[in-house]
C-alpha angles and dihedrals in degrees: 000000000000131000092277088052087256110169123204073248093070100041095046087057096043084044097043104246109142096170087056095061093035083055093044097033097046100031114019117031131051098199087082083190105032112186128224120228082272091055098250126151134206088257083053092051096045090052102053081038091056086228100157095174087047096048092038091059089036085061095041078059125029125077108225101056101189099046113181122210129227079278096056085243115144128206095266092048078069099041097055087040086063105034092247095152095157086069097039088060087049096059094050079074096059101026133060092186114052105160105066122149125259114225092268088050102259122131138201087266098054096049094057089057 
């Protein structure tokens, strides 16, 4: 972990290697959805990265399946910031509710407009 709490989670997903979170999340780690010092989670970081493969496996995994960040930001805050409709489609699989507030009040709604 670096000094920003940054897990080799975290940078195989920024960084697209997938085998490389499939090898720490299935056979090294406990913490199946480690957060950074900002709260963010691998799901948060596959989803700004736009890492379908990678986001797809992390909510095949992971318990919480709507995470938020220090910011109250969820994974699909940062989805629909970024256009990533392709993750945004794949949560409607996993959530009912896909329109929560972030701590300031946005949701992913508002932040596609």
């Amino acid at each position: 972990m670096t000094i920003k709490g940054v897990t080799p989670v975290h940078l195989a997903a920024a960084n697209k290697q997938l085998s490389v979170c499939q090898y720490y999340i299935l056979d090294r780690i406990e913490d199946k959805s480690p957060k950074n010092n900002n709260g963010s989670t691998t799901l948060h970081v596959a989803a700004k990265c736009r890492h379908l493969e990678i986001f797809s496996f992390m909510m095949n995994i992971v318990d919480d399946k709507n995470p938020r960040n220090n910011m109250g930001l969820t994974q699909i805050h940062i989805a629909a910031f970024g256009g990533h409709l392709e993750i945004c489609e794949n949560n409607m699989e996993y959530l009912t509710d896909m329109n929560q507030s972030a701590n300031d009040g946005r949701t992913p709604l508002n932040l596609v407009a």
